[in-house]
Every structure is written in C-alpha cells, then in structure tokens.
C-alpha positions in Angstrom: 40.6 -19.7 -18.1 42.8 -18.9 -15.5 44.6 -22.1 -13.2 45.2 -20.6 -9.7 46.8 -24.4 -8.6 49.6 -25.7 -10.3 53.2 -27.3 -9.6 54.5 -25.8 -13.0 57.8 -24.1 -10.9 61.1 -26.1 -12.2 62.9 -28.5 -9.4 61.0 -27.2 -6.5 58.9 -30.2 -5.3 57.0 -33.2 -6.6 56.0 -31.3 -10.1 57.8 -30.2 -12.7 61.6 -31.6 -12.5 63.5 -29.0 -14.9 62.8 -25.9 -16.9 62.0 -28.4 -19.6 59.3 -29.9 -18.2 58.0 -26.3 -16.9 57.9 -26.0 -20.4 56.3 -28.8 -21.7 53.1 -28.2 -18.7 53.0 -24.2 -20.4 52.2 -25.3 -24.0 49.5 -28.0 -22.3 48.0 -25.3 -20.4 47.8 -22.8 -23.5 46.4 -25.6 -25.2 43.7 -25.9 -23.0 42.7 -22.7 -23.1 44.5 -21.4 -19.4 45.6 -17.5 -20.0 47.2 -17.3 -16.5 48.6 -19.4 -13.9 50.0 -19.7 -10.4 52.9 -21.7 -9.5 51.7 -22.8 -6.4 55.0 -25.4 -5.1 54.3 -27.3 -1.7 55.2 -25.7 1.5 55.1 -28.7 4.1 57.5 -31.1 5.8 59.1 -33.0 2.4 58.6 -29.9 0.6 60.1 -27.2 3.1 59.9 -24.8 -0.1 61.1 -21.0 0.7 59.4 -17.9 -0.8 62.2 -16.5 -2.4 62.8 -19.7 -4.1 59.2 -19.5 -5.8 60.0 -16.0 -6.5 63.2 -16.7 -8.4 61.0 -19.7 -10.6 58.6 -17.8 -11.4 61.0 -15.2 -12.7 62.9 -17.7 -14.4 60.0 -19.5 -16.0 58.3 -16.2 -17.0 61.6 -15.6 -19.1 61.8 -19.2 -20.8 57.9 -18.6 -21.5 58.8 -15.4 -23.3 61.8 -16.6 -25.0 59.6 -19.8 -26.2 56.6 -17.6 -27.2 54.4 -19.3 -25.0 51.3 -16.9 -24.3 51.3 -18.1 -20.7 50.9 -15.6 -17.7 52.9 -16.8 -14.6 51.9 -15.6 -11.1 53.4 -16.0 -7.6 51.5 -18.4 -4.9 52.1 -21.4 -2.3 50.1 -24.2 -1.3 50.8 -24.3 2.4 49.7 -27.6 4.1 48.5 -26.6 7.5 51.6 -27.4 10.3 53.1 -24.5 8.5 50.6 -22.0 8.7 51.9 -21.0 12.3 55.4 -21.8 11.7 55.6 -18.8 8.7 56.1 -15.4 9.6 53.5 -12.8 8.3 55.6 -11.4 5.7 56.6 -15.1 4.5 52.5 -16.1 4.2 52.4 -12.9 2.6 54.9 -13.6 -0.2 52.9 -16.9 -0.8 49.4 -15.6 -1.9 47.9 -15.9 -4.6 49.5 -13.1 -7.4 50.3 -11.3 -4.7 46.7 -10.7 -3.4 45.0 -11.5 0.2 44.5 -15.2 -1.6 46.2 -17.9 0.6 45.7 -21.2 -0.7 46.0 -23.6 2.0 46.8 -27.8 1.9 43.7 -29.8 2.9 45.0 -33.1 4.4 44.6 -36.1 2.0 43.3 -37.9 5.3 41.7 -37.0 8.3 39.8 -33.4 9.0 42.0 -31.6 11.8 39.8 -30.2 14.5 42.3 -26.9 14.4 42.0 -26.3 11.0 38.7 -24.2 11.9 40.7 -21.9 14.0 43.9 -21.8 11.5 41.8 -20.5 8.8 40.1 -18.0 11.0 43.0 -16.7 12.6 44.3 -16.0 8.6 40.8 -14.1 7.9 41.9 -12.3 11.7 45.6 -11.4 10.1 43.8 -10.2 6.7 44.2 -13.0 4.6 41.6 -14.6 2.6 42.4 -18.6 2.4 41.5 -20.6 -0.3 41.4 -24.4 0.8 42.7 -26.7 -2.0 40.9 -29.9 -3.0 38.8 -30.9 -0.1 36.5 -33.5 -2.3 40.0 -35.7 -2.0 39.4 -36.1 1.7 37.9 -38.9 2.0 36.4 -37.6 5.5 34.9 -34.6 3.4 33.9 -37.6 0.7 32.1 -38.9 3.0 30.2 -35.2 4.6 30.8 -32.4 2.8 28.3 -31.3 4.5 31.5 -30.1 7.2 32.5 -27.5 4.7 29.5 -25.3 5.5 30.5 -23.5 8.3 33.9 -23.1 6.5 32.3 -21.3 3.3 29.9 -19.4 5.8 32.5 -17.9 7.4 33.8 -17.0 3.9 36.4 -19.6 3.7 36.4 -20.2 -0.2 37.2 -23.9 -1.8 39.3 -25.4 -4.8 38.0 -28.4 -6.4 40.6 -30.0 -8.7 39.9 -30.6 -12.6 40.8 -34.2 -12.4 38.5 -34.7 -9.5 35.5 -33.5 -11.8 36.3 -35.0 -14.4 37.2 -38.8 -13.2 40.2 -39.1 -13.1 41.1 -39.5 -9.7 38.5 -41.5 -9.5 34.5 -42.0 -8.7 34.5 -40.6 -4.9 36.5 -37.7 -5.8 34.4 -36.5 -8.5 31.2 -37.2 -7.3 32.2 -35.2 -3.8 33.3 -32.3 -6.7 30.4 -32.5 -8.1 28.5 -31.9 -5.3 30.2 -29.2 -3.8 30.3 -27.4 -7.1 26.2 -28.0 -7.4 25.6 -26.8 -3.3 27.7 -23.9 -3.8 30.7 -25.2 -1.8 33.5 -24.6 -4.3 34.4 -21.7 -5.9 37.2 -22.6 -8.4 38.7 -25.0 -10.5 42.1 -25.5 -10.8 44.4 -28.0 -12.7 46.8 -29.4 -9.6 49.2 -29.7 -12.3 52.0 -31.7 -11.6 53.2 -33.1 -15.5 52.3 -32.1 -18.6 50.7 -35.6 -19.1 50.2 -37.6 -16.1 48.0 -35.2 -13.4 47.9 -33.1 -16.6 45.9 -29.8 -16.7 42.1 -30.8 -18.5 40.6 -27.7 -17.1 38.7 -27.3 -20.5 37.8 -30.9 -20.1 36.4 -30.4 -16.2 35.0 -27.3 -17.1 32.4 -29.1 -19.8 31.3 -31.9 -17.2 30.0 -29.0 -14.8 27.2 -28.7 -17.3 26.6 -24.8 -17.1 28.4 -22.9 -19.0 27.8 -19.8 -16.9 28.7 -21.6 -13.8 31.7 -23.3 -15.3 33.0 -19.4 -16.1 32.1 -18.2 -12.7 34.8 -21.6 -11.4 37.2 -21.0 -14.2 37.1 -16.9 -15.1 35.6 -15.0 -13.2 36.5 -15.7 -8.9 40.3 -16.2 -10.3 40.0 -13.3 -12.0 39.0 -11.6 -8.4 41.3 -13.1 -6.7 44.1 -12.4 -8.8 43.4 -8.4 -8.8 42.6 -8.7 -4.8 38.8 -8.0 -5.4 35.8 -9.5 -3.3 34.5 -12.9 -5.6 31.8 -11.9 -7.7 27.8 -13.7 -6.9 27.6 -17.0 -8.2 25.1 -17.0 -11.3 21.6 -17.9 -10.9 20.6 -21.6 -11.7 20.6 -25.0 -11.2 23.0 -27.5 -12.5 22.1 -29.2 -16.2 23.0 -31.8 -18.3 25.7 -34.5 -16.8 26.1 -32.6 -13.9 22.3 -32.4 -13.0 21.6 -36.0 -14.5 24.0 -37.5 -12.2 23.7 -35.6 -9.0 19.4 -35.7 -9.5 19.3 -31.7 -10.3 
C-alpha cells in the first residue's frame, strides 16, 4: 500500500515529536503493509510549516530509515488548510505536492463547508495543480450531505478518506460518511492521517478489509497513489458494487 497522508516528519507539528517517534510510526507502517509514504506536516495558522523545513525531514528521516533498515519510502507533500492556499507563492504550493507531482492535498475544515473553497480548488486546477481534499467524511456538514462533494469530484477534484474513519475509530458518523463516499465513488484514496505510532495509528491494512472489495480496496490503497505519485492521470475505478460489510451496512 502506499499512505499519501501522514504527520510521520520529526518536530514539525502535532505528529511525530522527535526522530524517535518518526521511527517508531515507520516500523508501524511497514508492518501494515505501507511501501511508500508522504510526510504531509500541517501548513495553517498553528502550524505555519515552511517547505524547506519538510524538505530537510524528509531528508533526514529517509537517512534514519536507511540507517535502521526500515523498508520505508519517504516522499515530499503538505497538507495545506485553505487560508493558505492564496497566501503561498506558486513555487512554495509547488514544493508541497504530493512526491513532487501536480498532487496538492488540501485541509478540509473540521467544521463548516466554506463557500470559497469551490473557487480555491478551481483556481489550483487553473494554475496546473491537481488538489486532493483530505478527509471530508470528518466534516460534520459533509456528514450530514455528501451529496456537496459531487460537483467537487465532477470537476475532477479527487478526495481522501482517512483509515480510521472507515474503520471506526473516529467514530460511527465518520465511518459511515467514508463508507458512503467510497461506495458512490466520491473518494479515491485511503490514507493513514498518521499522527503516532499508536494513538491515530496507521491501520490502513485494517481499513482497507472493511471496504469489502478487494479490487476496490487496491484501486484506494495501490493503484490512484501510485498515479499520483509518478504524476499520471488516476486510473478507472473497477467495475462493481460494494460486498460484504461494506454492502451489508450501507444496503449494497
């Protein structure tokens, strides 16, 4: 699997708090079965991060990993909440993408829906970038009608449901809103959020079972981070409807 969502970068924000515990999240994500990751630190008001601050952790944790033997692929990335979207120069967005591709993964707000954030992501798709919107089913206006999300994913806005979301522990809302995003083809990856190696822990593998379709849960986990991370357009979602817990709880 790949985990394009993570706070795995050392003393940068609310994740990890030393190399240590950088570390410790790298040998949780290998043990889940996560190949590659993106360190994707806040960029907001309490998190003012800079990009050449994630650039220097990710080149420090890719040498610890190495130096531990941890089998763990490191990539650049931001998650940009959405006041900072116009305060960023080009060039600064740029640095923030996902591995370095169009891929800008962008902060939805934890409350509220912001009638601008429309236009923000549409003026990205006008500047060349291709935003990824991180963990909408937490919203609890999106909770409520995901239904909002179709314009944005018409307009080929892709979304990022979070692991924990699907698989309960964030609790009921939140994974029934993933669910049903994943099942109306309104999200297009999972990622871990990662903030600790055991409290928001990774469980990809874990979130990836309760989807219930084993193609699907590639397509989420494999295959559109895969694109992503070598620039590429996503690949089609595979045919069929959604099975097992997934289907049983959602009426497929």
């Amino acid at each position: 699997m790949i985990d394009l969502h993570s706070h795995i970068l050392p003393g940068i924000d609310d994740g990890a708090g030393s190399v240590q515990d950088s570390v410790d999240i790298a040998r949780a994500a290998v043990t889940d079965g996560i190949v590659a990751i993106a360190g994707t630190p806040h960029v907001r008001d309490d998190w003012p991060t800079k990009a050449d601050v994630m650039e220097d952790r990710v080149a420090e944790l890719r040498a610890e990993l190495e130096l531990a033997g941890i089998p763990l692929d490191v990539r650049t990335g931001g998650e940009i909440a959405l006041p900072w979207l116009a305060r960023l120069s080009r060039e600064e967005l740029r640095r923030f993408t996902l591995g370095g591709s169009r891929y800008l993964l962008v902060e939805t707000p934890y409350y509220g829906w912001p009638l601008e954030l429309p236009d923000a992501l549409r003026s990205l798709q006008e500047e060349g970038f291709a935003p990824v919107l991180a963990h909408p089913e937490r919203n609890p206006e999106v909770a409520a009608r995901p239904q909002q999300l179709e314009a944005l994913v018409e307009a080929g806005v892709l979304v990022q449901v979070t692991a924990a979301s699907v698989d309960g522990r964030i609790g009921r809302r939140a994974q029934e809103c993933g669910l049903l995003l994943i099942r109306e083809g309104l999200a297009h990856l999972l990622a871990s959020d990662a903030h600790h190696a055991s409290v928001r822990e990774v469980g990809m593998a874990e979130a990836a079972t309760r989807v219930g379709d084993t193609a699907l849960a590639r397509w989420l986990t494999w295959d559109v981070p895969a694109a992503i991370l070598t620039d590429e357009a996503i690949p089609p979602r595979p045919e069929g409807r959604a099975g097992g817990w997934l289907g049983r709880l959602l009426g497929g």
